[in-house]
C-alpha positions in Angstrom: 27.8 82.5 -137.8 23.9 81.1 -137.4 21.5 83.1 -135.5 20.6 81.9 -132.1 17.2 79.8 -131.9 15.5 80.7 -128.6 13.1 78.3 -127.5 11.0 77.5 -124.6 9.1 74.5 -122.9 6.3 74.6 -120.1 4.1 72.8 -118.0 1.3 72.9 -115.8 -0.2 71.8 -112.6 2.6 69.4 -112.2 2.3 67.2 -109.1 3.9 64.3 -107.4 4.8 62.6 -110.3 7.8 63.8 -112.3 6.9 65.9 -115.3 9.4 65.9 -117.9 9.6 69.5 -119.3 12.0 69.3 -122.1 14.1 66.4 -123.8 16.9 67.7 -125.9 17.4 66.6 -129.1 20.3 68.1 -129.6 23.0 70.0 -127.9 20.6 72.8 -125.7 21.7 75.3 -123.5 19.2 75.5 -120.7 19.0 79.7 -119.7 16.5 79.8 -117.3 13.7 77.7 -115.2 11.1 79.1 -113.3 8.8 76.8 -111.4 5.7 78.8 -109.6 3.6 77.8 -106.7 0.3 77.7 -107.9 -1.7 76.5 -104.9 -2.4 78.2 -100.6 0.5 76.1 -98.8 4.1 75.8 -99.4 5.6 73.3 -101.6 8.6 71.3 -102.3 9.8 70.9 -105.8 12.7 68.9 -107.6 14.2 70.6 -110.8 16.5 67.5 -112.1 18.3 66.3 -115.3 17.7 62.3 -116.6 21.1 61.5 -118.3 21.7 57.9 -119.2 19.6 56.3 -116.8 20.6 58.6 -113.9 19.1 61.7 -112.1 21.4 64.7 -111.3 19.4 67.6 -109.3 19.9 70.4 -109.9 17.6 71.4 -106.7 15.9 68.7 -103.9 13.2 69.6 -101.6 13.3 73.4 -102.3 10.6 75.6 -100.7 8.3 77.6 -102.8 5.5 79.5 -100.8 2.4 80.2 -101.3 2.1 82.7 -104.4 6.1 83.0 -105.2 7.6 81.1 -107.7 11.6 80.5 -107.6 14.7 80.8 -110.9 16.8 77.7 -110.3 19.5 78.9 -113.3 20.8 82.3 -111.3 23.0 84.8 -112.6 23.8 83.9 -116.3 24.7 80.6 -115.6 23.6 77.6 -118.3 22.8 74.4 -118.0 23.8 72.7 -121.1 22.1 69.4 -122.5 23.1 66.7 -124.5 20.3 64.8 -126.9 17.9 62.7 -124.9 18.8 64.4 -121.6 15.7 65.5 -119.7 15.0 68.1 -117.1 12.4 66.9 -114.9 10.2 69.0 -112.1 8.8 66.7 -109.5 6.4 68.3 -106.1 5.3 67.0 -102.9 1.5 68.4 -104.0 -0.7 67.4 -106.4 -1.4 70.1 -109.3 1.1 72.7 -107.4 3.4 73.9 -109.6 4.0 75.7 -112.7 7.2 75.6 -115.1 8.3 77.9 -117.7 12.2 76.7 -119.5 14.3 78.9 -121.3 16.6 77.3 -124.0 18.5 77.7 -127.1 18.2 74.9 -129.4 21.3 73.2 -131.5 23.9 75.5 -130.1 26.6 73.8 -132.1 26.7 72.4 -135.8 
């Protein structure tokens, strides 16, 4: 049995370009992403994976309002990456957002 190896990734101030919060370089199990609003007005935010040349979101043009922030992995539910997968946050404002990722790295051996 190995012990678990809890991890975690961040960024800040992302904007309208994607920022790529974590690329797994190995078999990950994604436990929780929180993405914050950090700025007076509502924004939209993308939470996706990259995954052999393709995007799968996770969540598209999701509200968050002014001082909230939102959990897009509810209720004990994983995401779990392959190596070189990425999970990407995109916003419709510059400098809006905040992300904090949960994950356990190399799962499996």
């Amino acid at each position: 049995y190995m012990a678990q190896d809890f991890e975690n990734a961040k960024a800040r101030n992302i904007g309208t370009s994607a920022s790529t919060i974590l690329t797994a370089n190995s078999d990950d199990a994604v436990i929780g992403i929180r993405v914050a609003n950090v700025v007076t007005q509502t924004i939209q935010v993308d939470v996706y994976i990259s995954s052999g040349g393709n995007d799968y979101y996770l969540a598209k043009n999701v509200s968050i309002p002014q001082g909230s922030s939102m959990e897009f992995i509810d209720g004990g539910a994983k995401v779990n990456l392959l190596t070189g997968d990425a999970v990407k946050v995109e916003s419709d404002t510059a400098s809006s957002a905040d992300c904090w990722l949960s994950y356990i790295d190399s799962i499996s051996t």
